[in-house]
N, C-alpha and C positions, 0 to 999 in steps of 0.2 A: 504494500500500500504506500501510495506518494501524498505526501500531504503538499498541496502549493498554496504558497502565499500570496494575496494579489497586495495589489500598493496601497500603500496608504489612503489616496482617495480616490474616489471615482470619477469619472468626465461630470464637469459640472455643466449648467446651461445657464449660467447668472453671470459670468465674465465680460466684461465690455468689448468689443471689436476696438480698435487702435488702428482705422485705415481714414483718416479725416479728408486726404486729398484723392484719394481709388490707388489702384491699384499700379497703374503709370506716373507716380509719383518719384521725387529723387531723395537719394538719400539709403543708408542700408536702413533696415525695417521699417520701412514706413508708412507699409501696409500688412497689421499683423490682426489677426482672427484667430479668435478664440474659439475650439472647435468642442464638442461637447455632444452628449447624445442624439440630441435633435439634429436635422441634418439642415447645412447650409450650401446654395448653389453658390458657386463663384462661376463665372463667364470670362471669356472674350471682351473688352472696351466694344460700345458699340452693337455686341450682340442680341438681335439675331439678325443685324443688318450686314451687310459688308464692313469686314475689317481694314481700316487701313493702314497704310504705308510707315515703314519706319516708326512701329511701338515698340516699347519695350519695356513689359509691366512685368507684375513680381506681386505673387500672395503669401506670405507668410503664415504656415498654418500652428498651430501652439494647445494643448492641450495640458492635462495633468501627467504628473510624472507617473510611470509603470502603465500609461495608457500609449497606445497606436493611434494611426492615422489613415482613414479608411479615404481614397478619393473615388467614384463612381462616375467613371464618364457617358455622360445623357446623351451628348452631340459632339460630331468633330468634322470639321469643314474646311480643311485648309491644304487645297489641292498641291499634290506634289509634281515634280516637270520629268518632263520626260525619263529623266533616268534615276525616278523615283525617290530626289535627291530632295529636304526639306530646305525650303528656302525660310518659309513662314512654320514655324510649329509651338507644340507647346510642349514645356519639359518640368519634369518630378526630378528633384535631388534631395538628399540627406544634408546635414552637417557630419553622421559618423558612419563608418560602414560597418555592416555585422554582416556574418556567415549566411544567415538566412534571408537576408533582404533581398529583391530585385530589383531595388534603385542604386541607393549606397549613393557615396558623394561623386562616382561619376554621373549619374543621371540616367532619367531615360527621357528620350525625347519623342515624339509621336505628330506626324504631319496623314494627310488624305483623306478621305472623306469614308471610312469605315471605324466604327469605333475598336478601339485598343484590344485585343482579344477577341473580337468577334468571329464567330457565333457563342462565342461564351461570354461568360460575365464580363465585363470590365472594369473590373474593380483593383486596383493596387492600394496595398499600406506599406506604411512605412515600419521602418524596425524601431522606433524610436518613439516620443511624443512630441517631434517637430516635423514639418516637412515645409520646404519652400516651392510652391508652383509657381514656373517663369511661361511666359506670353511674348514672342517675339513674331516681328515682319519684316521684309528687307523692302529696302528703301526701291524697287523694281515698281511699275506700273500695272505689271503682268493682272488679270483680274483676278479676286481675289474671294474668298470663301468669307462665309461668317464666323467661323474661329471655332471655339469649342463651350459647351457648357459641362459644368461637375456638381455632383453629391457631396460634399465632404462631413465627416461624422469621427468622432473618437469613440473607439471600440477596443473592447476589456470582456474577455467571456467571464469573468468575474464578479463585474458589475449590472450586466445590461444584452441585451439580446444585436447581435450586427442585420441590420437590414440595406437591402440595394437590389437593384432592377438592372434589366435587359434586356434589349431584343433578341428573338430567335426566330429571324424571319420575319414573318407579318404577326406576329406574338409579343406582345409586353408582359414581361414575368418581374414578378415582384415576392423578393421573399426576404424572409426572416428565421433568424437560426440562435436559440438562445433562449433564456430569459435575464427577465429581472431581480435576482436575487437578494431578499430580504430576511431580514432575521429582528423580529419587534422586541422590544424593549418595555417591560410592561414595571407600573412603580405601581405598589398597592400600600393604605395608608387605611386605618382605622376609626372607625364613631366611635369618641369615649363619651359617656353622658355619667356627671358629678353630683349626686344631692346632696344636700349639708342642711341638718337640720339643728336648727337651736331654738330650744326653750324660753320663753320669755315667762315671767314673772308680774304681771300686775296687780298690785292692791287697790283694792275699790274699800274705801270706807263708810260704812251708810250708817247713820249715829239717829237716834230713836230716840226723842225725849218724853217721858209722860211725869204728870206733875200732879201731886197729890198734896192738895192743900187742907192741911188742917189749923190748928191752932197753931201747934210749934212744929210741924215736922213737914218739911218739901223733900220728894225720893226722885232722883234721877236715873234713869236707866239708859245705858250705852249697849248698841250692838256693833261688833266690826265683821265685815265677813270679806274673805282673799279667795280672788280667782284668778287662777293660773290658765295661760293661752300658748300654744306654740305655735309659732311660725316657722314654718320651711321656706330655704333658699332651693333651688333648682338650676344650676348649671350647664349645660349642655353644648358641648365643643365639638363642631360638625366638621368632617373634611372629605376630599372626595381623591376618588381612585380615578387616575391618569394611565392612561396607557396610548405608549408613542410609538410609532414603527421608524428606525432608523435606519438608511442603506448599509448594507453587509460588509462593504468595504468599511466604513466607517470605523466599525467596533471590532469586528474577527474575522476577517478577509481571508478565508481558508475553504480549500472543495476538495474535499477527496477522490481519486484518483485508482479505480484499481487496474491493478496488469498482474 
């Protein structure tokens, strides 16, 4: 049995994007996106119309650490010339390479008008939780395609189920492989209820005179009489039971494994 750890946290979707001017901006990062479960398009400048001449843009993608970078290309239009050579494309690089990736900090680069892998998915991630998509055209008059459109999604089979689509001919397939994995957190807290009883003591005095008049003798008569009352205090301290569900990465980020 393998026990695996996933990361500390999970792809958040509350991060602010950092692209104020798009994505043909100048400057190193200066169009960075923050990428997160929900999935965001990024495009071509201009798309779905004809791209032009001489761009050269840059998307920045940034997620949580121990999470990937899933990109899902929708559309790609950017005709190549005779000897199949990209003048205009668009390219995936890393900052680090690993054993497993298929980009890695050489890149891959992708120009023509069939998407990346087709008939299959077209989906690549990255080995890491960055990835840089670049957008270039040469400065040529030659005409020109509308560029390309992408999915982009941070994906963690730890956290969260990957979804992405494709065509298969005259077919749109849309799938999903995964869940969302949670583990609630429940806080349970008690009704105490307090009575406090105390005795109270009151004297009521009620005095009774009768008067017997003779020659020499007046007789006065006294009665006292004591009643006691209790009153009870009643306390009672209410509280109530919470129960939260927190994401699994969060707390104990662990999925067993067996081989």
């Amino acid at each position: 049995i393998l026990e695996a750890t996933a990361p500390e946290f999970c792809p958040a979707n509350t991060v602010d994007d950092s692209c104020p001017d798009g994505p043909c901006c100048q400057g190193e990062d200066c169009c960075v996106l923050h990428v997160g479960t929900i999935a965001k398009e990024i495009s071509s400048p201009n798309y779905p119309l004809q791209s032009r001449s001489g761009q050269t843009c840059s998307y920045k993608l940034v997620s949580e650490p121990g999470s990937q970078i899933s990109v899902n290309f929708l559309d790609l239009d950017l005709p190549a010339d005779a000897t199949q050579t990209c003048s205009d494309f668009v390219q995936l690089i890393e900052e680090k390479n690993s054993a497993s990736s298929l980009i890695g900090t050489a890149g891959r680069s992708f120009c023509g008008q069939q998407l990346p892998n087709y008939p299959g998915p077209s989906v690549l991630i990255s080995a890491g939780n960055s990835l840089t998509v670049n957008y270039h055209t040469a400065m040529t008059s030659l005409q020109r395609g509308k560029g390309f459109k992408a999915a982009v999604t941070a994906v963690n089979p730890l956290c969260s189920p990957m979804t992405f689509e494709h065509k298969y001919g005259d077919c749109d397939c849309y799938n999903t492989c995964g869940d969302t994995i949670v583990e609630p957190e429940t806080t349970t807290t008690t009704t105490t209820s307090t009575t406090t009883t105390t005795p109270t003591t009151t004297s009521t005095t009620t005095t009774t005179t009768s008067t017997t008049t003779t020659t020499t003798t007046t007789t006065t008569t006294t009665t006292t009489t004591t009643t006691t009352t209790t009153s009870t205090t009643t306390t009672t301290t209410t509280t109530t039971t919470t129960t939260t569900t927190t994401p699994f990465c969060s707390i104990k980020p662990k999925k067993t494994i067996l081989i």
